[in-house]
C-alpha positions as a Markdown table, in Angstrom:
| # | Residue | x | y | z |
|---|---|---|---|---|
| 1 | Unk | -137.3 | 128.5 | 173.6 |
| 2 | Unk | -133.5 | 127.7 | 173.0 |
| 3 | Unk | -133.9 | 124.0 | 173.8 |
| 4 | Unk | -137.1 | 123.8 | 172.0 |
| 5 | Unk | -135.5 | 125.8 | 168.2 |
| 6 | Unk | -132.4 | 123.2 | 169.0 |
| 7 | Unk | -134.3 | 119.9 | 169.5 |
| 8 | Unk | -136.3 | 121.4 | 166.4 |
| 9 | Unk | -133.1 | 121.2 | 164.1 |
| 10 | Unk | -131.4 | 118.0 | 165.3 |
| 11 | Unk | -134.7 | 116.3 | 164.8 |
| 12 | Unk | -135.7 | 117.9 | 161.7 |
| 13 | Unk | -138.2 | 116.2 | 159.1 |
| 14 | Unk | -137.3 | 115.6 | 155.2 |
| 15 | Unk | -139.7 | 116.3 | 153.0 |
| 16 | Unk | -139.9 | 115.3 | 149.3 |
| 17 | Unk | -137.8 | 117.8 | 147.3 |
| 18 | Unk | -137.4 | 115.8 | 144.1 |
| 19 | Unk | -134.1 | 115.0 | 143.0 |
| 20 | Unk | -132.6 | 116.4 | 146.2 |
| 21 | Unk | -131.8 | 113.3 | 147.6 |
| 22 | Unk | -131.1 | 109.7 | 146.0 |
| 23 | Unk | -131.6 | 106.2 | 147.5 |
| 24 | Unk | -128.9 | 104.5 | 147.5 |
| 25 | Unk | -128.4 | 100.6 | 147.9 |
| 26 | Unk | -124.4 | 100.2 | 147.9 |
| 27 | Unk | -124.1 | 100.6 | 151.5 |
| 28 | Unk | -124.4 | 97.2 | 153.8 |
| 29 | Unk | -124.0 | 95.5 | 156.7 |
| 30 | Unk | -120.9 | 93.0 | 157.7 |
| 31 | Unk | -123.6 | 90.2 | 156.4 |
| 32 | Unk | -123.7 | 92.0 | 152.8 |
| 33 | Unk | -127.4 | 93.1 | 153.4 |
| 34 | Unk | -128.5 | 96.1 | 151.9 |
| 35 | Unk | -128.9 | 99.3 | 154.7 |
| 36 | Unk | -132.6 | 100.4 | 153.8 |
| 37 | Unk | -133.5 | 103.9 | 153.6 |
| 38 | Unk | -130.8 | 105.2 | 153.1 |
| 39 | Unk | -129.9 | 108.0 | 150.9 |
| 40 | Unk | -127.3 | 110.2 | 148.8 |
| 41 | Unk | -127.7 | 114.0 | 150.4 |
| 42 | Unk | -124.7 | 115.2 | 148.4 |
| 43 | Unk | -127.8 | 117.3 | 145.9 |
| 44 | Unk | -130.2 | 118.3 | 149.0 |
| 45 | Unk | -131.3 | 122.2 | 148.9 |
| 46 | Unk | -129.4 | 121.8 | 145.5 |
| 47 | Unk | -132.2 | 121.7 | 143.1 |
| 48 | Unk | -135.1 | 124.1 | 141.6 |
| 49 | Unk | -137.6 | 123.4 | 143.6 |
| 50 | Unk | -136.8 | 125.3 | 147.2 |
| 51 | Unk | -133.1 | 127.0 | 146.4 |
| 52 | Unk | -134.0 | 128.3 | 149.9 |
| 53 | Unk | -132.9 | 125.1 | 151.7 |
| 54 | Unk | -129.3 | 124.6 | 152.4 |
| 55 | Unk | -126.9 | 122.1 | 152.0 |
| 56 | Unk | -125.5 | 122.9 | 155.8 |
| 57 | Unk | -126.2 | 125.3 | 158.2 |
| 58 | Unk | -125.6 | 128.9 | 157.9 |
| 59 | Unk | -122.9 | 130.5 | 160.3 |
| 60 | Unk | -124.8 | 131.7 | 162.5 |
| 61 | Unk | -127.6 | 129.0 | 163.2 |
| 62 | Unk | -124.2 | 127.1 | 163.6 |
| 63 | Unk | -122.7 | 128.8 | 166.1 |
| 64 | Unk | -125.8 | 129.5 | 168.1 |
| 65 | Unk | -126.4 | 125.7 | 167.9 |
| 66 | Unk | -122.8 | 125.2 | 169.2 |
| 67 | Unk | -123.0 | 127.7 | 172.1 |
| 68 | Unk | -126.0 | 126.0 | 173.4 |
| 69 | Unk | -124.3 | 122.8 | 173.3 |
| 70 | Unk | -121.5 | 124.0 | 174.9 |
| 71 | Unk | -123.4 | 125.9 | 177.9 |
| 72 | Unk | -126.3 | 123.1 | 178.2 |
| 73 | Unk | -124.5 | 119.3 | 177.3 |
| 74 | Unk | -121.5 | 120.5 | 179.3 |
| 75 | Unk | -119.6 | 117.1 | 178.6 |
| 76 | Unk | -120.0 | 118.0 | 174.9 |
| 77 | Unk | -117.0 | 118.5 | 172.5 |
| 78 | Unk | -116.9 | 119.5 | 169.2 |
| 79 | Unk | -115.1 | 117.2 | 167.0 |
| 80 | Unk | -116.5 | 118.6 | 163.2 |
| 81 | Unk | -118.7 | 121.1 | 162.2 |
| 82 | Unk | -122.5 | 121.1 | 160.9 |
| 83 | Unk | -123.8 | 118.8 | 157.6 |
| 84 | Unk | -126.8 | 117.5 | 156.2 |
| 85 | Unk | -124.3 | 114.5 | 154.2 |
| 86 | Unk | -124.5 | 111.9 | 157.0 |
| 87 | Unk | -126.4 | 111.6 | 160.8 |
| 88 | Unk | -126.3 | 109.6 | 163.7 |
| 89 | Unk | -127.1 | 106.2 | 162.1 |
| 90 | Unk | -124.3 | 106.8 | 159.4 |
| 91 | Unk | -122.0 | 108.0 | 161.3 |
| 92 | Unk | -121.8 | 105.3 | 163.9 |
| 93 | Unk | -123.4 | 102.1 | 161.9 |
| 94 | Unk | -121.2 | 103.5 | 158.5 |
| 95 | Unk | -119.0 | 106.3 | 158.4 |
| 96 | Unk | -116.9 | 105.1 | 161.6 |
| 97 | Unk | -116.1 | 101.9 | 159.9 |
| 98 | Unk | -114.7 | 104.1 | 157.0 |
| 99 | Unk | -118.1 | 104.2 | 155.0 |
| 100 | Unk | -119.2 | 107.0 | 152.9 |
| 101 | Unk | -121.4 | 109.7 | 153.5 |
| 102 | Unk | -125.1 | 109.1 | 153.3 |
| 103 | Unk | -127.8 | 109.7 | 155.9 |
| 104 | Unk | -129.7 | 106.3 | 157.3 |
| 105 | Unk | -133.3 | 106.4 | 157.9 |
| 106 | Unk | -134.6 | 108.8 | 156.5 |
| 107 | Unk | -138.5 | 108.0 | 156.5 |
| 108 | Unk | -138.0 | 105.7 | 159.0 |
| 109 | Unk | -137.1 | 104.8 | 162.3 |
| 110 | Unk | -135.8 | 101.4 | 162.0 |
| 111 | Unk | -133.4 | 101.3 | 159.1 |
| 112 | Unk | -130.3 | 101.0 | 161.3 |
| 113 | Unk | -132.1 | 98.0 | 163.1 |
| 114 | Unk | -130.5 | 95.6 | 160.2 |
| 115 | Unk | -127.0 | 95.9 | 161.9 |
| 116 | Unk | -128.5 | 94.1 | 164.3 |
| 117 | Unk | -130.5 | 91.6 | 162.9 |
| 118 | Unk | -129.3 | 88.1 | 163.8 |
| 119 | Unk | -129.0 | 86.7 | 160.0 |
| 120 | Unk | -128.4 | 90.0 | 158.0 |
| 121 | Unk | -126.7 | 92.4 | 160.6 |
| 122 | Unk | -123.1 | 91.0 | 162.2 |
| 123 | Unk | -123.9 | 93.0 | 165.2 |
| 124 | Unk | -124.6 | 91.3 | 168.6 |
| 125 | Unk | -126.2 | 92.8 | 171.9 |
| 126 | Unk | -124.0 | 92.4 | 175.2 |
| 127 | Unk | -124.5 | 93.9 | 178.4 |
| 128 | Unk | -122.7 | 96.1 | 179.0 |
| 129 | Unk | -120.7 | 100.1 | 177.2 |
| 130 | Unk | -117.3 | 98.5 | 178.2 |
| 131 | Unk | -117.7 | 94.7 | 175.7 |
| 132 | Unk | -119.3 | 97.4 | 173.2 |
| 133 | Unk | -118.3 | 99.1 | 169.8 |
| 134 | Unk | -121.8 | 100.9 | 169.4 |
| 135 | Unk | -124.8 | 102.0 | 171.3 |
| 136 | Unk | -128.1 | 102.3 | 170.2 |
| 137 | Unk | -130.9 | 104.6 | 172.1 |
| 138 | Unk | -133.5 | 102.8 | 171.6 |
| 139 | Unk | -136.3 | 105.2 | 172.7 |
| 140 | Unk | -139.1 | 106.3 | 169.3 |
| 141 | Unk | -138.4 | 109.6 | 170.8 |
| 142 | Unk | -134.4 | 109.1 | 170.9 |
| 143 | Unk | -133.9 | 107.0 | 168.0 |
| 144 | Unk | -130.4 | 107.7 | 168.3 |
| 145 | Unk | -126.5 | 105.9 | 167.4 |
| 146 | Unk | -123.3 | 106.7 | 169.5 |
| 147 | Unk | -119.9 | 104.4 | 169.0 |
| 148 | Unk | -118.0 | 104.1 | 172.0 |
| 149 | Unk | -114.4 | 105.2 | 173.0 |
| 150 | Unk | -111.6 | 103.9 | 174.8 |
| 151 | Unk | -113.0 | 106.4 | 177.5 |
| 152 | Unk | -115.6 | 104.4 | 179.3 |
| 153 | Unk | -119.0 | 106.8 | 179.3 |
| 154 | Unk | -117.7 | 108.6 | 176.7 |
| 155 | Unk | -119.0 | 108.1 | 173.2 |
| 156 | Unk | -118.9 | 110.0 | 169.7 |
| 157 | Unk | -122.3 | 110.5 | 167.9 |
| 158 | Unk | -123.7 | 113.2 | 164.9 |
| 159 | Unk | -126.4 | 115.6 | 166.3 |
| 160 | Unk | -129.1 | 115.4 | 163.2 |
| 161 | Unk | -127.6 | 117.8 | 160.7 |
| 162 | Unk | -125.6 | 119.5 | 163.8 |
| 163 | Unk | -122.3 | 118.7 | 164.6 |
| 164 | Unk | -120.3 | 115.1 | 165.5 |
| 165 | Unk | -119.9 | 115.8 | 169.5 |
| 166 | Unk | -117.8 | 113.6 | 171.5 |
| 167 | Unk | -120.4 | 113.6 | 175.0 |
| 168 | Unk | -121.0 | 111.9 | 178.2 |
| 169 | Unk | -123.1 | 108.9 | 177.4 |
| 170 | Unk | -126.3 | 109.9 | 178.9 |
| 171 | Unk | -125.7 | 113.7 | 178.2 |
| 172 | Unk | -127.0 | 115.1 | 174.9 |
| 173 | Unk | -129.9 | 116.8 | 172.9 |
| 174 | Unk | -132.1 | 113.7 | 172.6 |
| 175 | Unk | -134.9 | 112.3 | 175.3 |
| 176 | Unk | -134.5 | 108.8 | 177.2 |
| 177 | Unk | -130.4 | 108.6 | 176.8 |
| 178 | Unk | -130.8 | 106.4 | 179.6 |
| 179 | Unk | -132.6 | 103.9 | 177.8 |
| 180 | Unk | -129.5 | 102.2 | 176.1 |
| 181 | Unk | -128.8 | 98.8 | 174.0 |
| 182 | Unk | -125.0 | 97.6 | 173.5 |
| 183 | Unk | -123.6 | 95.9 | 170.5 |
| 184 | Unk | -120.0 | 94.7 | 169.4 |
| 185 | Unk | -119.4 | 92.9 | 166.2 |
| 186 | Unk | -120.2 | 89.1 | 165.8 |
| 187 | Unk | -116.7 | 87.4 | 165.0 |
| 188 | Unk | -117.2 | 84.1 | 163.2 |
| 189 | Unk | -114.6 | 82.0 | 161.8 |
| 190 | Unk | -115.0 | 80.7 | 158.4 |
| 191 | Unk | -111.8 | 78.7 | 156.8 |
| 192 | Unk | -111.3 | 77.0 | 153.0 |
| 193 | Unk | -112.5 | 73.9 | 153.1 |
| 194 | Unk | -113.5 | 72.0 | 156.3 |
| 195 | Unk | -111.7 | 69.0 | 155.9 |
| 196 | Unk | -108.7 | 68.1 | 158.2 |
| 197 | Unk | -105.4 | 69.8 | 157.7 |
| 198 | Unk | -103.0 | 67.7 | 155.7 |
| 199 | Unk | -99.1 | 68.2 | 155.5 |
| 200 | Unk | -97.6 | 70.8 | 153.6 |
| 201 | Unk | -101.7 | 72.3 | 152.5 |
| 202 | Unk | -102.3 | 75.1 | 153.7 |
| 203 | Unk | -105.5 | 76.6 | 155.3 |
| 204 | Unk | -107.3 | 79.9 | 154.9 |
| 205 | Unk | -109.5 | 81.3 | 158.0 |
| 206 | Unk | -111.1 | 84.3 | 158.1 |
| 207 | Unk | -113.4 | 86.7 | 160.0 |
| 208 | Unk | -115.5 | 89.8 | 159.2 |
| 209 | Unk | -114.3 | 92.8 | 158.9 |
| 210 | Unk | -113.7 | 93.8 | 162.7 |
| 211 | Unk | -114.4 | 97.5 | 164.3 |
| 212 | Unk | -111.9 | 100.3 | 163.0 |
| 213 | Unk | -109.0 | 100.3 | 164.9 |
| 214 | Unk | -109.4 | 96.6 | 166.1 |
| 215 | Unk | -107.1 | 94.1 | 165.3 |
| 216 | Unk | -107.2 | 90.0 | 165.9 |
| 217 | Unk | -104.6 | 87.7 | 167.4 |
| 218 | Unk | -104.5 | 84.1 | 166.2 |
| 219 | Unk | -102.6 | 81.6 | 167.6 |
| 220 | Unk | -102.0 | 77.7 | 166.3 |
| 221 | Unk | -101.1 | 74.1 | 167.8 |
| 222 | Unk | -96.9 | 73.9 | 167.8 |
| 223 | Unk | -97.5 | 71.3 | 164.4 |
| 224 | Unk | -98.8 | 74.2 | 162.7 |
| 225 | Unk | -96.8 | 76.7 | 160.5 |
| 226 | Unk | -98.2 | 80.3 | 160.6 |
| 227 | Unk | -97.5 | 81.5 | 157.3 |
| 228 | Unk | -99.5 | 84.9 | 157.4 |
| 229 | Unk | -102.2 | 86.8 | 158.4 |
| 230 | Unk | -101.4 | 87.7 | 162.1 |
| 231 | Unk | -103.4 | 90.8 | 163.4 |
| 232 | Unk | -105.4 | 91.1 | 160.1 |
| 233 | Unk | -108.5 | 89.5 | 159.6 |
| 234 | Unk | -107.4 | 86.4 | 157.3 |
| 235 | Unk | -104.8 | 84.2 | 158.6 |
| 236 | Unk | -103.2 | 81.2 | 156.7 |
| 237 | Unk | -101.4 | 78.7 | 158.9 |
């Protein structure tokens, strides 16, 4: 019965409720696509149509939802508490690259799937959790996002309106967390112009924003001057 009330609220259903929620189009991939449906929780249970329904949950559903983690996902840690602001999709696609809160998908199932679409997303499969930044359970039933660590089969993901655990990759509340896809972000090299590089001009390249907490090493030819740029994203030689 536990399992059943838990998967129940991690999994839980929005319904219409007016103004409770807002869509939003501000937040994008590393293309500059628009994220579809995706919304602004910040007035959710906040409105006069159900007062009833809550912005988070109440202490105590909390803490019963974070003893059964604790006693059933036994890799599971606790990194902050219970909100309905962000999930999974945000959290791991958005919020982890320093994004605001919002909550991805909300009517759908396959709003996050832009990150990795090859002309709007920036994200690219690869084989394997250790060339990854993000993992995607790709299951109907899972339909879940995880970002890895530097702790290989452990990841960080958002619970549904539960807490953000940190968890053993194929250990947590969702079905088929076996059935995993990999992705890292696509680094292309775009520079100023493309002609050749002329004495004393100097050159712009630049990449994408890269994963938080990433940096990129350039090097040049020994005719080149570096002027700037080294481990940031634009370099000017």
């Amino acid at each position: 019965m536990k399992k059943f009330v838990y998967t129940l609220i991690i999994n839980i259903l929005f319904v219409s409720l007016g103004n409770s929620q807002t869509l939003i189009t501000s937040i994008h991939t590393p293309k500059g696509y628009t994220v579809p449906d995706t919304y602004d929780m910040t007035g959710y249970g906040k409105n006069s149509i159900d007062a009833s329904i809550k912005t988070d949950m109440s202490p105590s559903e909390l803490t019963s939802v974070q003893n059964y983690a604790a006693t059933t996902y036994t890799s599971s840690v606790l990194i902050s508490g219970s909100t309905y602001l962000y999930n999974c999709h945000s959290f791991a696609w958005n919020k982890s690259e320093q994004g605001p809160n919002c909550w991805i998908g909300l009517e759908t199932k396959t709003a996050e799937d832009i990150y990795w679409n090859p002309t709007q997303g920036g994200y690219i499969e690869v084989p394997s959790e250790d060339q990854a930044s993000k993992v995607s359970y790709y299951l109907t039933q899972s339909n879940h996002s995880a970002v890895t660590t530097h702790t290989l089969g452990i990841v960080r993901s958002k619970w549904g309106p539960s807490g953000l655990y940190e968890h053993a990759i194929g250990e947590g509340p969702y079905e088929g967390m076996d059935s995993r896809k990999y992705y890292k972000l696509r680094v292309d090299i775009s520079s100023t112009n493309h002609t050749a590089l002329c004495y004393n001009q100097s050159k712009i390249f630049t990449t994408p924003s890269l994963n938080l907490g990433e940096t990129y090493s350039w090097s040049c030819s020994d005719n080149l001057l570096p002027v700037s740029g080294q481990n940031t994203n634009t370099y000017t030689v």
